[in-house]
C-alpha positions in Angstrom: 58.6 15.2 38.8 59.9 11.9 39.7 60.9 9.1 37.4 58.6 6.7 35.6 59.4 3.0 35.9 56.8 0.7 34.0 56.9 -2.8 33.4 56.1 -3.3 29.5 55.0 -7.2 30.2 53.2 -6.6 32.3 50.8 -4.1 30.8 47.7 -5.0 29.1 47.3 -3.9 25.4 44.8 -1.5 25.0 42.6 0.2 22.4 44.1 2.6 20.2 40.9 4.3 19.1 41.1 7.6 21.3 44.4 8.0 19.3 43.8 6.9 16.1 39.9 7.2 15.4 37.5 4.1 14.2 40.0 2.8 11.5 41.7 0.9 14.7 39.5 -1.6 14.1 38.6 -3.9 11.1 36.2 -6.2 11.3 35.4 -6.5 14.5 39.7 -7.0 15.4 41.6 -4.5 17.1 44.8 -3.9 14.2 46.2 -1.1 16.3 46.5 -1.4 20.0 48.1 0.9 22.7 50.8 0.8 25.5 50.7 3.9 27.0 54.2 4.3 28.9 54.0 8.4 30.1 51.1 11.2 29.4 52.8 14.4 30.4 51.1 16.6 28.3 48.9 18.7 31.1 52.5 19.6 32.6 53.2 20.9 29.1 55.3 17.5 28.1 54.5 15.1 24.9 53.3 11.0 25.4 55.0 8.3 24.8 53.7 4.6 23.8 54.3 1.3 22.6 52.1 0.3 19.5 51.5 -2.9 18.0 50.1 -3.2 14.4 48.6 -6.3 13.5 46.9 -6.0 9.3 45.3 -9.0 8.2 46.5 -11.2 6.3 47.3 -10.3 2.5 46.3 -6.9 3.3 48.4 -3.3 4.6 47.6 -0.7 7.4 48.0 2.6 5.7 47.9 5.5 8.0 48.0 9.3 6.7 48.5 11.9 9.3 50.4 15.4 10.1 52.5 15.9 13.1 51.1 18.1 16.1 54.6 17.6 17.6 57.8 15.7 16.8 57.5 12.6 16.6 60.1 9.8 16.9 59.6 6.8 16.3 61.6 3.6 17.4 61.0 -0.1 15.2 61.2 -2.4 17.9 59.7 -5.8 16.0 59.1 -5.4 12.2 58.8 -2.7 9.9 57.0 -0.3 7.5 56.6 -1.5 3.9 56.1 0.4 0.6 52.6 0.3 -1.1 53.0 -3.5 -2.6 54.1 -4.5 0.7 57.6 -5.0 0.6 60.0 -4.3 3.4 61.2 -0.8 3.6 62.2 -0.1 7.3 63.0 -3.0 9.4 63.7 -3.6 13.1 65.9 -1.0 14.7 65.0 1.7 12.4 64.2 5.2 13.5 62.3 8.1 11.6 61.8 11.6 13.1 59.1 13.1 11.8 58.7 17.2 12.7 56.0 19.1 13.4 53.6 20.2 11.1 55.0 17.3 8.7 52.4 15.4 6.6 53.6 12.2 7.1 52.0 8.7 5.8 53.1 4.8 7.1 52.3 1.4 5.5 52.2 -1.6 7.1 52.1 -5.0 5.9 53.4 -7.2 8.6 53.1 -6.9 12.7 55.3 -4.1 13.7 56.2 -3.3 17.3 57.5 0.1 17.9 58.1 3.1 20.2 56.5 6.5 19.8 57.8 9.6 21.3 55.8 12.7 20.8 57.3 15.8 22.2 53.7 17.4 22.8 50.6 16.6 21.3 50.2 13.0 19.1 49.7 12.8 15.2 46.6 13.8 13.6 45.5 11.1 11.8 43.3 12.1 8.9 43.0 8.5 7.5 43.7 4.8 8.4 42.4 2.0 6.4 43.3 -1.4 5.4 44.1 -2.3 2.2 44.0 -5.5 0.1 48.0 -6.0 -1.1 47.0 -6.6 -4.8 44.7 -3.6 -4.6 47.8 -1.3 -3.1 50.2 -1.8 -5.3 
């Protein structure tokens, strides 16, 4: 196989519901939307994509899922935040989480990042959003 050159501007962002079930959406808004840089997994490879969360305002994203593969991901814009919203992981951070890890994110801000699955993506087995007060 060749290399892969893609132009991240350039690319439309698109739905993240084949990926990360109905919760993608609130309210009629897309709050989790999809890049999708390389599929390789029919050669026996992983995916890799650039995802943008985007919770409403006063409220968190909070995803629960279990790695099918490892997963790395890369903070590009933004961060992850604890239950009452505060910062946790910022810009530049980078978590690794293994295979067969239960694994949970909460987001309270828009947060840019890549994701690097060695095989097959997370399953998630929740996402919902969540009204700050309510969270913490």
């Amino acid at each position: 196989m060749g290399s892969i050159h893609v132009d991240t501007e350039q690319m439309e962002w698109g739905s993240a519901v084949p990926f990360y079930g109905p919760g993608a959406i609130h309210e009629g808004r897309e709050i989790v939307q999809l890049k999708l840089l390389c599929d390789r997994r029919h050669e026996g490879a992983g995916i890799t994509w650039l995802v943008r969360f985007s919770p409403p305002p006063g409220r968190l994203i909070k995803i629960i899922a279990v790695a099918l593969s490892d997963e790395h991901v890369f903070m590009l814009e933004g961060g992850r935040s604890n239950k009452s919203g505060s910062p946790i992981k910022r810009s530049g951070g980078y978590s690794l989480n293994a295979k067969g890890q239960p694994h949970s994110a909460m987001i309270a801000s828009e947060m840019t990042a890549i994701i690097v699955y060695v095989g097959e993506p997370d399953e998630v087995r929740s996402i919902e959003v969540v009204d700050l007060d309510a969270a913490a």
